[in-house]
C-alpha positions in Angstrom: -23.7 -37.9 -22.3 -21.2 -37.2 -19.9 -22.0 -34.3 -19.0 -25.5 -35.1 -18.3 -24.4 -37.8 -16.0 -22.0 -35.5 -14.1 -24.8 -33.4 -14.0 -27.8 -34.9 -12.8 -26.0 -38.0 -11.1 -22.3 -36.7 -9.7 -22.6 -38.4 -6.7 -23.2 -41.9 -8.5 -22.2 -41.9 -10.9 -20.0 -45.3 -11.4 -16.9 -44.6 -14.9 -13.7 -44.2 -13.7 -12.8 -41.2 -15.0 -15.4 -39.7 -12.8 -14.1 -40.3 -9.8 -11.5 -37.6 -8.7 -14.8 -35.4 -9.7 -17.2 -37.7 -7.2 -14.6 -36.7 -4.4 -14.4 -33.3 -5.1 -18.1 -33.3 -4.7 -18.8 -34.8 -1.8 -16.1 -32.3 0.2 -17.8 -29.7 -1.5 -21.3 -30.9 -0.2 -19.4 -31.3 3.4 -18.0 -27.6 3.2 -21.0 -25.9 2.2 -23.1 -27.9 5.2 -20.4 -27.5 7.8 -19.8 -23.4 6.7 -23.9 -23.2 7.1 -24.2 -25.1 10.1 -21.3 -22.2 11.7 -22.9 -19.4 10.0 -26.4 -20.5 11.9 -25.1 -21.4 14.7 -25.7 -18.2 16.9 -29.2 -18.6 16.4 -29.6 -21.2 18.5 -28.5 -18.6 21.1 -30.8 -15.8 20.3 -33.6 -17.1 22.5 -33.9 -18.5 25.9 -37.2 -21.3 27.4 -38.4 -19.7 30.6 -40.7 -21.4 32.6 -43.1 -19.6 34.7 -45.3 -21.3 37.0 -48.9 -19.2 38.0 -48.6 -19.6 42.5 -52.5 -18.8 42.3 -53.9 -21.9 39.6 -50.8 -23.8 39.4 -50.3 -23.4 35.9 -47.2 -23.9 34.5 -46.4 -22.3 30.8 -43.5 -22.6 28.9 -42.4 -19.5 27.1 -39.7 -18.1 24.6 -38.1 -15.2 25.5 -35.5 -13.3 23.1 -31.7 -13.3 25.1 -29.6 -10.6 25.3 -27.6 -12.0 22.5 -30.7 -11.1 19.8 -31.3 -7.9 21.9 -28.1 -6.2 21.5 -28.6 -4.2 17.8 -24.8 -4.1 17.1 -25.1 -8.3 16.5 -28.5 -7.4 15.0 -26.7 -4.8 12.3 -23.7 -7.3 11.6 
């Protein structure tokens, strides 16, 4: 029974005996989302929003362009 419980329910699990465990979990949940978050976080940079506007129809488009971050192939290789 207990392990079922600590398995399928760590987070909420409510006996006493549980709890040092509950903690445990919950920094190991905010770990693995705040290493992820770092590891992804140069993606954000590997693309740039230009906006070009057409001088003839006066169109304007909204495009994504790759930066010179996701260009270089030394970042692309690591």
């Amino acid at each position: 029974m207990q392990r079922h419980l600590a398995w399928c329910a760590p987070l909420t699990h409510a006996w006493t005996y549980i709890e040092p465990t509950r903690s445990r979990a919950r920094r190991a949940v905010v770990l693995v989302w705040l290493m992820s978050v770092l590891y992804n976080l140069p993606r954000f940079f590997e693309r740039n929003i230009v906006v070009v506007t057409d001088p003839v129809s006066n169109v304007t488009s909204v495009r994504v362009c790759k930066s010179a971050l996701r260009q270089n192939v030394a970042y692309i290789l690591v």
